[in-house]
PyMOL Python script that loads the backbone (N, CA, C, O; Angstrom):
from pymol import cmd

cmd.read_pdbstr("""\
ATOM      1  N   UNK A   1      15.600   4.503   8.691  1.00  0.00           N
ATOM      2  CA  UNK A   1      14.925   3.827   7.600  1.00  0.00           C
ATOM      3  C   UNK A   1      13.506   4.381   7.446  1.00  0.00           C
ATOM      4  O   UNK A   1      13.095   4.992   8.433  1.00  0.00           O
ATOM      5  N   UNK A   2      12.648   4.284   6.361  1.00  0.00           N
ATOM      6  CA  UNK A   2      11.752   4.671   5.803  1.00  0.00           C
ATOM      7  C   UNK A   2      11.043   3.589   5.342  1.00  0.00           C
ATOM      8  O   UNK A   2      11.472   2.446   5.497  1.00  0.00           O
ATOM      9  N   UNK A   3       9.755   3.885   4.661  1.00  0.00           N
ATOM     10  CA  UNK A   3       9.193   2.943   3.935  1.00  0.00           C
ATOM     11  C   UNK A   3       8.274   3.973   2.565  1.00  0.00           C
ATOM     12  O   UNK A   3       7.813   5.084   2.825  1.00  0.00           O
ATOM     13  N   UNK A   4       8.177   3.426   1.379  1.00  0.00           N
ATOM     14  CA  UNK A   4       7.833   3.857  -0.168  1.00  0.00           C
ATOM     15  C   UNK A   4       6.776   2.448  -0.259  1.00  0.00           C
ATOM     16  O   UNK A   4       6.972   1.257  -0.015  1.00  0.00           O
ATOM     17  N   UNK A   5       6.102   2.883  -0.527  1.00  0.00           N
ATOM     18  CA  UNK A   5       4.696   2.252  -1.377  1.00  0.00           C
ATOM     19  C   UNK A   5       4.921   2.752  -2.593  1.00  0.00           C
ATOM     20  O   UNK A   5       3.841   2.615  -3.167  1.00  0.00           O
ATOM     21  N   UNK A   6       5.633   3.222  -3.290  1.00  0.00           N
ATOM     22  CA  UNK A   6       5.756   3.539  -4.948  1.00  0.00           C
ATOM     23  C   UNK A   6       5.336   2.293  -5.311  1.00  0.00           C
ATOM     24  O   UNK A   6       4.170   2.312  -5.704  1.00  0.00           O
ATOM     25  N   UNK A   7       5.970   0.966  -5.329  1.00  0.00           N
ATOM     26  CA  UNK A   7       5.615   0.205  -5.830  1.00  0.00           C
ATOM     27  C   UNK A   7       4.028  -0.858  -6.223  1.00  0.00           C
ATOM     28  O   UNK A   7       3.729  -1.637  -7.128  1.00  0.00           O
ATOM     29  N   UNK A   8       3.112  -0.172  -4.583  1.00  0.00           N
ATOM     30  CA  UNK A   8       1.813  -0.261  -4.523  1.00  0.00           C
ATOM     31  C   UNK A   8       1.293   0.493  -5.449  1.00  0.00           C
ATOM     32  O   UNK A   8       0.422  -0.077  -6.107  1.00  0.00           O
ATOM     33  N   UNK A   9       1.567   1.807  -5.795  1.00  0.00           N
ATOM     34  CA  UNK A   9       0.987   2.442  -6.717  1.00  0.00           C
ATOM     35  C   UNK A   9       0.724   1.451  -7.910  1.00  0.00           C
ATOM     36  O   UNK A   9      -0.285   0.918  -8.371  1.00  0.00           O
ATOM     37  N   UNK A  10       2.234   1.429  -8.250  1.00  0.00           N
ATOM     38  CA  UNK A  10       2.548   1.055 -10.090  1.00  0.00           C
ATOM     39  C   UNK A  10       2.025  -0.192 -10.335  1.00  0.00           C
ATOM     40  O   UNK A  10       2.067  -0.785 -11.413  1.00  0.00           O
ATOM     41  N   UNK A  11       1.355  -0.713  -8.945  1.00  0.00           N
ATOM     42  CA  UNK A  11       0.794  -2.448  -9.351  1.00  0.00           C
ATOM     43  C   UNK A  11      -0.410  -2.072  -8.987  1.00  0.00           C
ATOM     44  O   UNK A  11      -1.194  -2.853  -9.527  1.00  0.00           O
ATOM     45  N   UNK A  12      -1.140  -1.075  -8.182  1.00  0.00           N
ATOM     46  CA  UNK A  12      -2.588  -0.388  -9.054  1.00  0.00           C
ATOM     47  C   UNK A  12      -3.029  -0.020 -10.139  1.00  0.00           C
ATOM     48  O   UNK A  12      -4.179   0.059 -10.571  1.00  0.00           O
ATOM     49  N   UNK A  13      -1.584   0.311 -10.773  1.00  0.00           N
ATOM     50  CA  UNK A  13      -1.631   1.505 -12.253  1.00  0.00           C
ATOM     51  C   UNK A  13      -1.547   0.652 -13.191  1.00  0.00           C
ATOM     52  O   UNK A  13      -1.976   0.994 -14.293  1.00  0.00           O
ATOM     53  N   UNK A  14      -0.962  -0.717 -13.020  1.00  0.00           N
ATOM     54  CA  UNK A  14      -0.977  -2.549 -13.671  1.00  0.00           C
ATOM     55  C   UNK A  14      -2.526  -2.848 -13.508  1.00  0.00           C
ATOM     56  O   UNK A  14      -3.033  -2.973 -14.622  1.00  0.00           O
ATOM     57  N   UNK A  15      -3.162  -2.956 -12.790  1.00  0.00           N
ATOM     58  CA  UNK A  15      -4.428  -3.320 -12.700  1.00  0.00           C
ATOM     59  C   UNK A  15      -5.476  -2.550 -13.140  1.00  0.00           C
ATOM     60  O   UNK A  15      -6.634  -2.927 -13.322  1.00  0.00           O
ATOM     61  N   UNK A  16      -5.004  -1.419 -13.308  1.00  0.00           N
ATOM     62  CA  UNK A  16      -6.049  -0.762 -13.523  1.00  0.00           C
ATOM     63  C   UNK A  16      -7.220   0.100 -12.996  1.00  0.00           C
ATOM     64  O   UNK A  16      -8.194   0.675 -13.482  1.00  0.00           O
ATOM     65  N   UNK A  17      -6.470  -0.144 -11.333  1.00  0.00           N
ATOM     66  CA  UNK A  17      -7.117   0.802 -10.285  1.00  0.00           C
ATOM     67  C   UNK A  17      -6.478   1.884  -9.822  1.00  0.00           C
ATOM     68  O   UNK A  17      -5.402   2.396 -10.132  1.00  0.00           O
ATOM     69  N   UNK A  18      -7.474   2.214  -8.864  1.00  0.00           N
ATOM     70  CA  UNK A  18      -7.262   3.813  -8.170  1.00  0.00           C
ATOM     71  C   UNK A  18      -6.847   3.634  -7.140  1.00  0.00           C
ATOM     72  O   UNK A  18      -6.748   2.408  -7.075  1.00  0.00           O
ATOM     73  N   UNK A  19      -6.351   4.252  -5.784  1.00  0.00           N
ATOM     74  CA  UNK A  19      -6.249   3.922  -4.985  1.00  0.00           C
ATOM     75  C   UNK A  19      -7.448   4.804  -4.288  1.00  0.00           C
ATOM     76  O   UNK A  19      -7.002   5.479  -3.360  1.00  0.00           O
ATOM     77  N   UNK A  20      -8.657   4.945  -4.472  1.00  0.00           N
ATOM     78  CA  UNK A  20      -9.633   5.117  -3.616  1.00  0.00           C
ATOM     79  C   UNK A  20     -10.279   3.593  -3.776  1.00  0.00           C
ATOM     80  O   UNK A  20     -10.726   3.090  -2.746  1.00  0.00           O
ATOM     81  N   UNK A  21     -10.352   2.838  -5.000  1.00  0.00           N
ATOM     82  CA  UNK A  21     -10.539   1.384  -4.882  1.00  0.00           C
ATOM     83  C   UNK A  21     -10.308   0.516  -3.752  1.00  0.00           C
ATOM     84  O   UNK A  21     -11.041  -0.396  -3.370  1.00  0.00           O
ATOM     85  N   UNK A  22      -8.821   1.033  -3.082  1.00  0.00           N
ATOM     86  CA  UNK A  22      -8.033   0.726  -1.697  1.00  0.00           C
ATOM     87  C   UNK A  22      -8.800   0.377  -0.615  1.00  0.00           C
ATOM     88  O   UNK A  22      -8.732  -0.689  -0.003  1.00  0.00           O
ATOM     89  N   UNK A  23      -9.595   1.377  -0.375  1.00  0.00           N
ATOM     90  CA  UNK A  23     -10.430   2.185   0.628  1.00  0.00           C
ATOM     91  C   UNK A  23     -12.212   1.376   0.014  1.00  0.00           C
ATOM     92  O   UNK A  23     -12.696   0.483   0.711  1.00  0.00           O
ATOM     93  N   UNK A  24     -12.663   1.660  -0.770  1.00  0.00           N
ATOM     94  CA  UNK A  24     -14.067   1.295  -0.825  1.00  0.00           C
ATOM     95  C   UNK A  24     -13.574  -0.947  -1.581  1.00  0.00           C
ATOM     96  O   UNK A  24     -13.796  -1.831  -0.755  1.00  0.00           O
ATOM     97  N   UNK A  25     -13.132  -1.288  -2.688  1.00  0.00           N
ATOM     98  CA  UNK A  25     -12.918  -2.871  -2.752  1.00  0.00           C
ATOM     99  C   UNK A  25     -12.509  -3.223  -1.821  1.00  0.00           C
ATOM    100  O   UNK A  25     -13.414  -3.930  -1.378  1.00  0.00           O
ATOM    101  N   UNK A  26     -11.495  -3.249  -0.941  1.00  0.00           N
ATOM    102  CA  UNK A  26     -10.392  -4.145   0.491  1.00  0.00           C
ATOM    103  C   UNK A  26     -10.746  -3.417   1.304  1.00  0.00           C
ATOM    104  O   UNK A  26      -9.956  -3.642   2.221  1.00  0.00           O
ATOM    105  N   UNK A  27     -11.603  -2.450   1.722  1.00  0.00           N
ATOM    106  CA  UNK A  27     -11.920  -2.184   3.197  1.00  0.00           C
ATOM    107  C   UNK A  27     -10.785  -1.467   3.761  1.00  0.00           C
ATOM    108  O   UNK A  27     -10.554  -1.754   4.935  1.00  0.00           O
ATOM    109  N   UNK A  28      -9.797  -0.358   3.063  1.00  0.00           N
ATOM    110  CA  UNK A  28      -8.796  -0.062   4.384  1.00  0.00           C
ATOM    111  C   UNK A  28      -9.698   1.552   4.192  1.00  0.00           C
ATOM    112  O   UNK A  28     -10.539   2.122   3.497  1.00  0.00           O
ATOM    113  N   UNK A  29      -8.666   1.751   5.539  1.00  0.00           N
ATOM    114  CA  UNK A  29      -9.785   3.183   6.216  1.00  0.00           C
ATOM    115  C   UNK A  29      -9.642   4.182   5.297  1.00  0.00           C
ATOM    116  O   UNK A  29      -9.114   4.106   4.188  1.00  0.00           O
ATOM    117  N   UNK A  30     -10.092   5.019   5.770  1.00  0.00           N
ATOM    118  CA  UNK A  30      -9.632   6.762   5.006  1.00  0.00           C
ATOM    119  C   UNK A  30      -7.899   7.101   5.623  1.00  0.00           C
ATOM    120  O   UNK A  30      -7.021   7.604   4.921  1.00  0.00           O
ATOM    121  N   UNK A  31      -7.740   6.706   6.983  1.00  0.00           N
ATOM    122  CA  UNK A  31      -6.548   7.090   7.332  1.00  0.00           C
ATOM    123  C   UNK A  31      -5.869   6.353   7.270  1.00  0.00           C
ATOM    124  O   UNK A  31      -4.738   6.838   7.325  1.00  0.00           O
ATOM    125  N   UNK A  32      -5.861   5.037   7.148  1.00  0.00           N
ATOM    126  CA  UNK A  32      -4.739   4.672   6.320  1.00  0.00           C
ATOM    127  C   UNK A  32      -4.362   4.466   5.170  1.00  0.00           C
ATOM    128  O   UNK A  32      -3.418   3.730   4.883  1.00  0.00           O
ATOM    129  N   UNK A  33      -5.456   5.457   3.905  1.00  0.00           N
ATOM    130  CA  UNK A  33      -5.093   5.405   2.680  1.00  0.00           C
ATOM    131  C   UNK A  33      -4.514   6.760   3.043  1.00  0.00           C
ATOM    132  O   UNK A  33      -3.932   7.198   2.050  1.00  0.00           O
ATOM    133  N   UNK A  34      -4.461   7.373   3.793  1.00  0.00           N
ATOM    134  CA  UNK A  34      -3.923   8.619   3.657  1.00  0.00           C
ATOM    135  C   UNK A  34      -2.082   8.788   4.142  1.00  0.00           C
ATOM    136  O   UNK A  34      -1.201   9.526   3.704  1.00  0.00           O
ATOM    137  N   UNK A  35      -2.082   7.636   5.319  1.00  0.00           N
ATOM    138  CA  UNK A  35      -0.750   7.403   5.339  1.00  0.00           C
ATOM    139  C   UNK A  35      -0.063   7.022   4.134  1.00  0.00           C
ATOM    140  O   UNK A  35       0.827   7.498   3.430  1.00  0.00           O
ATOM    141  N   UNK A  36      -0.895   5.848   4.147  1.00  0.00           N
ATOM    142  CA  UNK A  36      -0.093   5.037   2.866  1.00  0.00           C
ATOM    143  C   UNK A  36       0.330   6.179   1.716  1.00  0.00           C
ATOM    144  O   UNK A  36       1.391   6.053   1.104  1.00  0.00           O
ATOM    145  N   UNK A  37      -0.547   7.267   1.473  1.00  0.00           N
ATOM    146  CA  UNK A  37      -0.326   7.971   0.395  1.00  0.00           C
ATOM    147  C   UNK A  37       1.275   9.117   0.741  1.00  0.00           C
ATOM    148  O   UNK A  37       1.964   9.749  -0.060  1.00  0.00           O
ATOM    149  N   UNK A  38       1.392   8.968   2.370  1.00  0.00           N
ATOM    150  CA  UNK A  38       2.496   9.881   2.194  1.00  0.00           C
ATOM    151  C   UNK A  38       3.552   8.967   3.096  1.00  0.00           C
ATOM    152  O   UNK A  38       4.206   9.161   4.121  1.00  0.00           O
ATOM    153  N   UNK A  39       3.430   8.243   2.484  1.00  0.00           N
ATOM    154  CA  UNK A  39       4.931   6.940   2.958  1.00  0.00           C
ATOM    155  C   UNK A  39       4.695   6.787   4.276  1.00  0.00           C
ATOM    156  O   UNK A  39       5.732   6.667   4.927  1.00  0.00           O
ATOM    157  N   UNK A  40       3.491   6.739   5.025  1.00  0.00           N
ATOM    158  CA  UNK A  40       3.995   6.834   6.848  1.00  0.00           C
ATOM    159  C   UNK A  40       3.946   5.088   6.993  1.00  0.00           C
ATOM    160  O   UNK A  40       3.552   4.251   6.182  1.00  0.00           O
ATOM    161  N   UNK A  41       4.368   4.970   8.015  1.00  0.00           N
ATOM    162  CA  UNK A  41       3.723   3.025   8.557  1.00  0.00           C
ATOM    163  C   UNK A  41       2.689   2.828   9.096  1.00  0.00           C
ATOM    164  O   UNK A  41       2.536   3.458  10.142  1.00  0.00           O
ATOM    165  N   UNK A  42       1.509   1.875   8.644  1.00  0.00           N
ATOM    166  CA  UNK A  42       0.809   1.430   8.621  1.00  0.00           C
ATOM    167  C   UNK A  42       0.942  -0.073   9.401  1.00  0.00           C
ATOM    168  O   UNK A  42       2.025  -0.653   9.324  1.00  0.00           O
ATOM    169  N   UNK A  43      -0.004  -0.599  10.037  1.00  0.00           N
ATOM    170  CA  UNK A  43      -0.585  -1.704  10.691  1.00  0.00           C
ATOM    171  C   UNK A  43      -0.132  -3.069   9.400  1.00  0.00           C
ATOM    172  O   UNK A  43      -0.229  -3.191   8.179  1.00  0.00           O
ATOM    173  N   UNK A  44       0.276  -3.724  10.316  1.00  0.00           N
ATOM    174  CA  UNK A  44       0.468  -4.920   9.371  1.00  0.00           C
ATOM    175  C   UNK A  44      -0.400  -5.496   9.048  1.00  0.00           C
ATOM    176  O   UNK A  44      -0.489  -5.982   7.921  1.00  0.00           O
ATOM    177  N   UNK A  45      -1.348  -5.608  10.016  1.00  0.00           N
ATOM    178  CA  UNK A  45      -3.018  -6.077   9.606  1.00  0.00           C
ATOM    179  C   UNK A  45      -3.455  -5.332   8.174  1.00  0.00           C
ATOM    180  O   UNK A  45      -4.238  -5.799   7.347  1.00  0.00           O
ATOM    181  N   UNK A  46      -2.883  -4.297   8.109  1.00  0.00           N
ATOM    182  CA  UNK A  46      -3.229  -3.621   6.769  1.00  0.00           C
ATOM    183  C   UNK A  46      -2.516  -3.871   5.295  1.00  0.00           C
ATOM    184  O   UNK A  46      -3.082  -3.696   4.216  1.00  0.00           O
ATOM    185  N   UNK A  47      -1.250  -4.284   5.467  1.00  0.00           N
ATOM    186  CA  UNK A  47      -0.288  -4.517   5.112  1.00  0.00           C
ATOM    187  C   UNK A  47      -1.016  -5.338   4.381  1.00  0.00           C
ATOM    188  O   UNK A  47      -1.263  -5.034   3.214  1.00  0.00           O
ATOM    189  N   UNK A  48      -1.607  -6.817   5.075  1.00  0.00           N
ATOM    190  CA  UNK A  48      -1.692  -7.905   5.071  1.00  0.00           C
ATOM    191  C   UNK A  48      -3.219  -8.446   4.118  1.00  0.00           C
ATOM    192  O   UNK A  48      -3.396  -9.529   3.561  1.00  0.00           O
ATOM    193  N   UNK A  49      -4.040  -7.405   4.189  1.00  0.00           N
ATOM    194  CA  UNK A  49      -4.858  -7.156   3.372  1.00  0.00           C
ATOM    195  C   UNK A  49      -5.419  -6.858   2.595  1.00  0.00           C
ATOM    196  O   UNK A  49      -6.546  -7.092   2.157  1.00  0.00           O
ATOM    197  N   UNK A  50      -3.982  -5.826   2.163  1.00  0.00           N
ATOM    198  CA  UNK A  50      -3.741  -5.209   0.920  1.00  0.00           C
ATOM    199  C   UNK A  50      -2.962  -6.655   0.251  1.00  0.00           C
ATOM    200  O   UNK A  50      -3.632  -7.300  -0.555  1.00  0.00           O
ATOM    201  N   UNK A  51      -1.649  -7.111   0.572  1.00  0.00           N
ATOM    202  CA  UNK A  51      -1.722  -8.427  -0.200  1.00  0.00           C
ATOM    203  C   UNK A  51      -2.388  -9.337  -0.354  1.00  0.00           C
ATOM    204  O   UNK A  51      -1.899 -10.042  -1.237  1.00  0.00           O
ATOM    205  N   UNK A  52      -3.577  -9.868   0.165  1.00  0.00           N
ATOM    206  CA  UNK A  52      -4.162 -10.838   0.140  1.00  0.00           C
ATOM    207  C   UNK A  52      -4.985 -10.280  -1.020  1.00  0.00           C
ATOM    208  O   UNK A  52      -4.891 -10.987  -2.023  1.00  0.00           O
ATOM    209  N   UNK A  53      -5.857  -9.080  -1.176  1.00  0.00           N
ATOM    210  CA  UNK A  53      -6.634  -8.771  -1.760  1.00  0.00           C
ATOM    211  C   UNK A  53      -5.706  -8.674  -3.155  1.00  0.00           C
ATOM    212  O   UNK A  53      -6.071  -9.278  -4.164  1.00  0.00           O
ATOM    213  N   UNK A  54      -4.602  -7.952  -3.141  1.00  0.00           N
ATOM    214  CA  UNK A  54      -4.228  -8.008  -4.930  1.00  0.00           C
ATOM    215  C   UNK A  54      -3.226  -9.223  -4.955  1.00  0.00           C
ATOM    216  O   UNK A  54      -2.140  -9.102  -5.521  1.00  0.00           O
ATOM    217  N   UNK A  55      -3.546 -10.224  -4.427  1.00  0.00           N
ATOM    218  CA  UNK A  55      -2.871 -11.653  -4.524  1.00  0.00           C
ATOM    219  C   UNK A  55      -1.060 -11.286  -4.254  1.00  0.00           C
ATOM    220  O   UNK A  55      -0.739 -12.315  -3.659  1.00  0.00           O
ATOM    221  N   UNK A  56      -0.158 -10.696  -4.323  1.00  0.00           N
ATOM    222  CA  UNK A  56       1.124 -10.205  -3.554  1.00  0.00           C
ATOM    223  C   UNK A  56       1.404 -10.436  -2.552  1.00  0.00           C
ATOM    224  O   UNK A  56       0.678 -10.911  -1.678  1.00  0.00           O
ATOM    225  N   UNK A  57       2.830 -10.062  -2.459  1.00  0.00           N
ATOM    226  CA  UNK A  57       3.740  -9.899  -1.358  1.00  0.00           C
ATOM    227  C   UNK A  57       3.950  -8.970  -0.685  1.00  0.00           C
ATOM    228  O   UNK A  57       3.134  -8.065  -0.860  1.00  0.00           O
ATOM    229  N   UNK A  58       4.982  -8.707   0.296  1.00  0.00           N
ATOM    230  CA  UNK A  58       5.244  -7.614   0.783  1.00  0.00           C
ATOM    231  C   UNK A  58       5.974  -7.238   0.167  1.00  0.00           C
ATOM    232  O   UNK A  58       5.593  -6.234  -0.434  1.00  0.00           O
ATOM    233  N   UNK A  59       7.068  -7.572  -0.067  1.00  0.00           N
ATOM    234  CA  UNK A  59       8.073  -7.017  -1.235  1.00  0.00           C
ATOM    235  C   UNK A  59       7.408  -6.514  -2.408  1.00  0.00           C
ATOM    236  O   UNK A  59       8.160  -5.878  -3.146  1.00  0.00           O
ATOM    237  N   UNK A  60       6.211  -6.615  -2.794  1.00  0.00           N
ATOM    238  CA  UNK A  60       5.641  -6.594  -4.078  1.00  0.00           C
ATOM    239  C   UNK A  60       4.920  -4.523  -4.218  1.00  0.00           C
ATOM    240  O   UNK A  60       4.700  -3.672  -5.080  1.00  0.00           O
ATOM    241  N   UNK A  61       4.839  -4.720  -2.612  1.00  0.00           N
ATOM    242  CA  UNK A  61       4.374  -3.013  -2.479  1.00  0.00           C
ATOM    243  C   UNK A  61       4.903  -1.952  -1.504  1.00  0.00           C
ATOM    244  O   UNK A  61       4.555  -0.799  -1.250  1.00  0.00           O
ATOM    245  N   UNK A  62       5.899  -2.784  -1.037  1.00  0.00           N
ATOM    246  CA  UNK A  62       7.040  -1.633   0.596  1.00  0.00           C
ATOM    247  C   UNK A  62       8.188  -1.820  -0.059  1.00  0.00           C
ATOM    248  O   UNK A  62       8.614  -2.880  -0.518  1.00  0.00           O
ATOM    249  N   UNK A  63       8.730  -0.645  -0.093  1.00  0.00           N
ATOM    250  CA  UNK A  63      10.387  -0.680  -0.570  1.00  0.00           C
ATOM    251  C   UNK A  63      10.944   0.124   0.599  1.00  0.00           C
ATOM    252  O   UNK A  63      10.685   1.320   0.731  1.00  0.00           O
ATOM    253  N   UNK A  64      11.709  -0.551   1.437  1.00  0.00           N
ATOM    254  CA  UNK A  64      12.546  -0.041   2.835  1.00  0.00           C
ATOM    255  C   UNK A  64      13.616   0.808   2.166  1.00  0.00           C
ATOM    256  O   UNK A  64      14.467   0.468   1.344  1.00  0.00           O
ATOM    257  N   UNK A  65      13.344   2.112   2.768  1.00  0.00           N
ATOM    258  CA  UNK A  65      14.706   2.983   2.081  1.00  0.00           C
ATOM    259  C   UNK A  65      15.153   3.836   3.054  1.00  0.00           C
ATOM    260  O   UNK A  65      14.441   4.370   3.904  1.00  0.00           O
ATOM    261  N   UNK A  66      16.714   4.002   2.885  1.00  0.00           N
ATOM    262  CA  UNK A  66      17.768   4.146   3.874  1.00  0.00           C
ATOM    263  C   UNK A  66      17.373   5.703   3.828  1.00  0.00           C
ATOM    264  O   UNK A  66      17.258   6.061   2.656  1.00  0.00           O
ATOM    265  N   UNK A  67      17.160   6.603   4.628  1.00  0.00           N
ATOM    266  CA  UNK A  67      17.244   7.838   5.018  1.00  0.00           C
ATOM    267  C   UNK A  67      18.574   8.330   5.324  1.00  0.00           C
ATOM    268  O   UNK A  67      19.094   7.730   6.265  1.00  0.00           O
ATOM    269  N   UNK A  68      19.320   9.306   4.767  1.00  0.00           N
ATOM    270  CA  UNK A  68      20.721   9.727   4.841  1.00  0.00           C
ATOM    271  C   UNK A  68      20.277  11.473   5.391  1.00  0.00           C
ATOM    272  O   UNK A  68      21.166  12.296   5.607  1.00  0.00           O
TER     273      UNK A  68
END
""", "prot")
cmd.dss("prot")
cmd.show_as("cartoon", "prot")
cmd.util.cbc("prot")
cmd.orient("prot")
């Protein structure tokens, strides 16, 4: 299994932000905007702050996908 933040994007691209916004509005690091940018896993603490800050879920920005 895998994990896709596509959907984090397209509810930045709804709001109207960047994802360097990510990093300087909610406080996440440089390296974990950099994971996040190439699908790796990230800290749930991070996870968790990214939803709180754009009011969401988890479902709302991780899409678990089956690796074949």
């Amino acid at each position: 299994m895998a994990v896709s933040y596509t959907k984090l994007w397209k509810l930045l691209l709804d709001k109207k932000m960047k994802r360097t916004d990510l990093k300087i509005i909610f406080g996440i690091s440089s390296s974990t905007l950099a994971k996040l940018g190439k699908d790796e896993y990230v800290s749930l603490e991070s996870i968790d702050k990214i939803c709180c800050s754009l009011d969401c879920n988890v479902g709302d920005i991780i899409d678990i996908v089956k690796v074949e």
